[in-house]
Each structure stands twice: as structure tokens, then as C-alpha cells.
N, C-alpha and C positions, 0 to 999 in steps of 0.2 A: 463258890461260883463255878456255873459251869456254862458251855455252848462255842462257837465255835472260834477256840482262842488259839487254833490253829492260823488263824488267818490276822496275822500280824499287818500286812499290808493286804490291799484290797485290789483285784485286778478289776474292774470295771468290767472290760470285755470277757470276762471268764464266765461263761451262765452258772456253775459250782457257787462262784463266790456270791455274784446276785442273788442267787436262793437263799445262800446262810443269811446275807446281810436281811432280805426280805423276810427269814423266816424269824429271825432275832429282835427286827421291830416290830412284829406282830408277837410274838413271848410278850418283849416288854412292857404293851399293854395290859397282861395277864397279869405282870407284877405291880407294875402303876393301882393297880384297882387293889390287890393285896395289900401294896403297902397302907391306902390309904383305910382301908377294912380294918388294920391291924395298928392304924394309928401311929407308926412309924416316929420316929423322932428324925429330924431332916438327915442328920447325921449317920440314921441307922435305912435310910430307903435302900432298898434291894433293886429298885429297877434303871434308874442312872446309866449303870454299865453297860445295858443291854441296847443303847442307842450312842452313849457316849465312848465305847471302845472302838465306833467306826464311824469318831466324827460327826454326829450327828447331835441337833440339838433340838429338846422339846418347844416345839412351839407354840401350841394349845391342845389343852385335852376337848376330846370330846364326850358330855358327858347327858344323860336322863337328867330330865325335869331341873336345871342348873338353878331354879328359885329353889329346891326343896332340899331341905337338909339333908336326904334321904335320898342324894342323887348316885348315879354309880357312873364311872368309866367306863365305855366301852372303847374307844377309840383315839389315836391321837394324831395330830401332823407332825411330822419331822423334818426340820431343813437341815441339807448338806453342807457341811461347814465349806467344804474345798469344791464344791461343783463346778466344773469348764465345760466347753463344747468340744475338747477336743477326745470324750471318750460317752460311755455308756450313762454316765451315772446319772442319780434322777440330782433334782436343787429342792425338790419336795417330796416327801414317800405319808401317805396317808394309813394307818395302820388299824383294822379292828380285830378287836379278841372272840375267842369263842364263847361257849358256856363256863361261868366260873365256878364251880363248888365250894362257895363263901357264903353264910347268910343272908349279908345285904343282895346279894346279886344273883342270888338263885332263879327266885321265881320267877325275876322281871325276867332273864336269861329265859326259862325255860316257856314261859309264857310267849315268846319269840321265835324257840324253835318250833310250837304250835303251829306258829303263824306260815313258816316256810313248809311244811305241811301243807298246808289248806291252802298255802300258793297267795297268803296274807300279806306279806314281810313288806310289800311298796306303802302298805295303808297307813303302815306304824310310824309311830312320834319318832320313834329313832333310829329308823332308814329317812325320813327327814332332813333329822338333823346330817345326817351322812351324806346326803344326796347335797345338801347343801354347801356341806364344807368342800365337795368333793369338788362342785361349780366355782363355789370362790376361788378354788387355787387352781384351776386354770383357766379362768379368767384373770387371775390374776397376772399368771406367769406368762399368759397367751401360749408358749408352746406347748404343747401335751404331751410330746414326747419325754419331758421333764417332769413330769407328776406320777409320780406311780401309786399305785393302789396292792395293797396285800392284806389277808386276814386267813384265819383257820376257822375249819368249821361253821359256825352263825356268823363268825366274822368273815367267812369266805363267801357267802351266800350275801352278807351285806355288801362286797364287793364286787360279787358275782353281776347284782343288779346296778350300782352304780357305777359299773363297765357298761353294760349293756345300755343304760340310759344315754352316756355319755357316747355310745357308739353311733346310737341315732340321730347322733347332732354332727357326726362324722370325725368325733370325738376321740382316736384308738390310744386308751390308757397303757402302759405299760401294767399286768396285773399278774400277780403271784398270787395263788387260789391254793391253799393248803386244806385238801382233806374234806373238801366242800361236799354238802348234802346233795347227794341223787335222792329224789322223793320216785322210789318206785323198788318193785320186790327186789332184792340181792339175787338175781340168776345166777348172777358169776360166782357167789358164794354158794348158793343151795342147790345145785348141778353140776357135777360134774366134767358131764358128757358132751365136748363140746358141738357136735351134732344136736343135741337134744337142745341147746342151747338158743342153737337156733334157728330153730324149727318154733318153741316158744316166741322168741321176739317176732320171728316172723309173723306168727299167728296175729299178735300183738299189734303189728303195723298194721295186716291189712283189718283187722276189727276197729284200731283207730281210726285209719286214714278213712271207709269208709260211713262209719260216726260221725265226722268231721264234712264231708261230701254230704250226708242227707242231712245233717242239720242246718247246714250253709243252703243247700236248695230248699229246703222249710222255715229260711227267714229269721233262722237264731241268730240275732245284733253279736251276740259272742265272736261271731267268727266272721264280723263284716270286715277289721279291716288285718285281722292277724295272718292274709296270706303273704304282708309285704316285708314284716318285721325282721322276718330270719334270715332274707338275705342282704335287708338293708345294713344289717350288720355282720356279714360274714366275712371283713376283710379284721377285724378282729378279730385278735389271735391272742386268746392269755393264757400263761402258762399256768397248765393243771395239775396238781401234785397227787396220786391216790397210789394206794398202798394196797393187794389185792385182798387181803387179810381185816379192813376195815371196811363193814356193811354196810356203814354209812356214805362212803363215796367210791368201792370198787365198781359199780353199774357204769360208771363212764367208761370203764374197759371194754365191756360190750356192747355199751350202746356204739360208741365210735367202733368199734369192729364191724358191728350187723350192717353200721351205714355203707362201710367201703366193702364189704362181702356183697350188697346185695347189688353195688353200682357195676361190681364188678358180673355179676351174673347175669343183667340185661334184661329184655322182653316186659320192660316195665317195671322190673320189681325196683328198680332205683326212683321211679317216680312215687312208686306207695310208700317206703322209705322215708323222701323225701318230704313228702306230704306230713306226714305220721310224726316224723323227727319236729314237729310244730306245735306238736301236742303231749299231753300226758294223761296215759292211759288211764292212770289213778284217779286222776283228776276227776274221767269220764263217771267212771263208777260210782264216784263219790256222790256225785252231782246228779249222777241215776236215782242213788240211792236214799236221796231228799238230803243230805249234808248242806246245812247253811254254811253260807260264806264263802264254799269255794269258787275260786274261779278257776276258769280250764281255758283258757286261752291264754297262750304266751306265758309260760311255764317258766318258774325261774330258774329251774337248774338246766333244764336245756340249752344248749349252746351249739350256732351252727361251724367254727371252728375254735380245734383250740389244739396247741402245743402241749397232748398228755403226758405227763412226766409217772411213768410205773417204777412200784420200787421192787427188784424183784429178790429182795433178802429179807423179805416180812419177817415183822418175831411174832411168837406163838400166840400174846394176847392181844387182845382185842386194843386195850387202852396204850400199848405200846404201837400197835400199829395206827391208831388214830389220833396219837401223837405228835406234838409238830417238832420236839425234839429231834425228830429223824431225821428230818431234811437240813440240819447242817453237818449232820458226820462225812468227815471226809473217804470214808470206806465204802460209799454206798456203790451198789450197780444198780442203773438205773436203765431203762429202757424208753426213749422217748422219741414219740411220732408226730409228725405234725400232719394234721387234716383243716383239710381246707374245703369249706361247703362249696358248692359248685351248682 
């Protein structure tokens, strides 16, 4: 057994410890689905620990197709055994997993990160189910500030959206986003130059933002009502976990950079920016380029603030860095900004 068994007791108020504990019940969905893959015998489950060494208890899983014998784990609730008002902690933490590399759960898994891709992921059976469990409990609990939401990777991207939904009803989840998909090229990774950088996104913004300008004056329903969304939810703030060494979500380091570089340079470029940050450039292309099914409005990884948490002691590979094992060592330096869209 391993994670972070440094933390004997649990400071609430600590963000360190919030993260291990958030990053621990998002693991223990990744085990919950093994064990059950693996046939476990009750006695011999491996995931237990990973919820009940910090007080927490399985509440219900959440699972694909629950008629079919062939159903998989992705997600589960947790309620806090010891939860008060007089500190941080949630009385409910909602938790999904990433992509598993198990037979039962591959394809359905990867058939999903397709869909975050192509800007799919609302359409599916189970951001559904998610969307819905997410409603129930807090509607249940009425306060929101007691439900929190955490996942890695597809399971960051499933929580990324039922934050966001949840924000439009002025809903602000507590959420831990480990490692979550930016769907757009790696600059941060495949340039070095950080001038050239961005002078790229720049380009970027004003090609999208004026895309976005003539398609809206030529009557594209796409972009009728998505000039409201990004600030209707900007007082949401979830905390974002990337590692710059993993491709799959270091772009938030420069996307959130270009935005406050170019607010800060004036003469307008903070309004192309702003515009721009609404959109996804890929999207555009795709969409040019005859791709069914995409949609290019109101983008799922895009977010108009969020508390970046950078880890700035990457290890060398790729699957270490896009690991959620990271985010509970107690050694780490971390470098964390808060932006706030304005």
C-alpha cells in the first residue's frame, strides 16, 4: 500500500492536505474498478484504504449501463464520516476516474476521451449519469460549498463539465481537477521560445476571435447565445493541477499566461483575448474541415478562472508526469496562481 500515509491526521484548512485527500479518492476509483475487474474476494479488495484511512465512506458507486453485466466503475460518492461547519471539509466528495488500462474498461474509457476531442463528452450516457449524481447531492445537502467534485484526466474533464454546469445555476462546487485535458496543440511543450510562444497564441486569438465575429454577423445559431456563458460563470474557481512535462494538460499554463500578458498590454488585445478565450481554435478547424459531430461553442476545457496549481519538479516521463500519484507527495514545489476572468 502506498499514498499519502504521511497524513495521519487531516488539516482541513491546509490546501496540501485537501489535494492528497482529493487526489486519494479519485485513485480509489481506479482501484474500485480493478478490484471489481479482478474479482476480488471482499476480504482481498485493495481500494477500502484509499477512502477509509481518511474517514470516509463509500456511499454509491457510480457505474455504465447498471442493467448490464458488463457494466464498469467510473465514479463514486463519498460521505465524510466526521464533517462540522466549523472548518473546510466537504460531508460529500464526488469522485471520477481516468482512462483505465483493464479489458472491461478500455474501450468504453477510450471511446470517451474521443468524445472530449470532438467537444462530445455532455452528449454521453455517462457524463449523464454524473451530471446527475452531481444534482442529487446538492440538492440534497442544499449547501454547495459541502460537495466537492475531483477526478484525473476523463475523470477531470467529467468534472470539469459538471462544475461548469453546476456554475450556471450559481452553483460554485468546490473542484480538484488533476491533469485535465486541454484539447489544443502542446505550445508549451513543442516551443521553447517563450517570445515565439506567444506571438503563436497571439496569432491564434485574433484568427479565432475574428471566426467567431463573422460567423456570429452571418447568422451561425452556434454562437447565438455563447457570448454569456464564460462570464456567467467566472466567479468559479477550481483548483487545477498540471504538471508542465504532461501534453495532455500543460496548454493551461499558457493559455492562463497569454490571457493576463495580453490584459496587461492594452490597446485592445485584452478584448481579442477575451473574446478568443470562448472559443477553440481546433474546434474551428475541425469544423472547417467537414469533421462530424464537432461542436465549437463553449468548449469544455476552457475555463474563465481557475486556481492553476504547476508542479514545478516534473519527472522525466510522460506517464509519471500525468500521473495523479504526484499530487500527494509531501515534497512537492508547487507554483500556484489564481486568475480570475474579469
Amino acid at each position: 500500500m502506498y499514498g499519502p500515509l504521511h497524513l495521519t491526521s487531516v488539516d482541513w484548512n491546509n490546501e496540501h492536505h485537501r489535494r492528497s485527500v482529493a487526489a486519494s479518492l479519485a485513485y480509489g476509483v481506479y482501484i474500485l474498478e480493478s478490484d471489481r475487474q479482478r474479482k476480488h474476494r471482499r476480504s482481498e479488495l485493495l481500494a477500502p484504504p484509499w477512502w477509509e484511512f481518511f474517514y470516509f465512506k463509500l456511499l454509491r458507486q457510480l457505474v455504465d449501463d447498471e442493467d448490464d453485466d458488463h457494466f464498469t466503475i467510473f465514479g463514486a460518492i463519498f460521505e465524510y464520516k466526521k464533517s462540522n461547519s466549523f472548518d473546510r471539509s466537504p460531508h460529500y466528495v464526488i469522485a471520477f476516474r481516468g482512462t483505465l488500462m483493464e479489458p472491461d474498461s478500455f474501450v468504453r474509457d477510450l471511446e470517451l476521451d474521443v468524445q472530449i476531442i470532438l467537444n462530445g463528452l455532455r452528449k454521453t450516457n455517462r457524463f449523464g449519469i454524473a451530471m446527475k449524481a452531481v444534482q442529487d447531492m446538492v440538492d440534497l445537502i442544499g449547501d454547495c460549498s459541502r460537495v466537492w467534485i475531483t477526478g484525473h484526466s476523463l475523470g477531470a474533464a467529467m468534472a470539469t463539465l459538471a462544475g461548469k454546469n453546476m456554475a450556471k445555476k450559481g452553483k460554485f462546487l468546490e473542484a480538484f481537477l488533476f491533469n485535465p485535458p486541454f484539447i489544443s496543440a502542446p505550445i508549451e511543450r513543442i516551443f521553447k521560445d517563450k517570445k515565439l510562444n506567444h506571438r503563436i497564441r497571439f496569432a491564434g486569438s485574433v484568427f479565432t476571435a475574428g471566426f467567431a465575429i463573422t460567423s456570429a454577423l452571418n447568422g451561425d445559431e452556434r454562437f447565438k447565445d455563447n457570448n454569456n456563458w464564460f462570464s456567467a460563470i467566472s466567479g468559479w474557481i477550481p483548483w487545477v493541477f498540471v504538471n508542465r512535462v504532461d501534453y495532455v494538460c500543460s496548454e493551461y499554463i499558457g493559455y492562463f499566461e497569454h490571457r493576463k500578458k495580453m490584459d496587461e498590454i492594452g490597446f485592445g488585445a485584452g478584448a481579442i483575448v477575451k473574446l478568443a478565450a470562448k472559443y477553440s481554435l481546433g474546434g474551428f478547424v475541425m469544423s472547417m474541415a467537414g469533421i462530424k459531430g464537432v461542436e465549437i461553442e463553449e468548449p469544455l476545457h476552457l475555463l474563465p478562472s481557475a486556481n492553476l496549481i504547476v508542479n514545478l519538479n516534473p519527472p522525466l516521463k510522460f506517464l509519471q508526469a500525468h500521473g495523479l500519484c504526484q499530487w500527494w507527495r509531501p515534497d512537492l514545489n508547487l507554483k500556484c496562481t489564481v486568475y480570475k476572468y474579469k
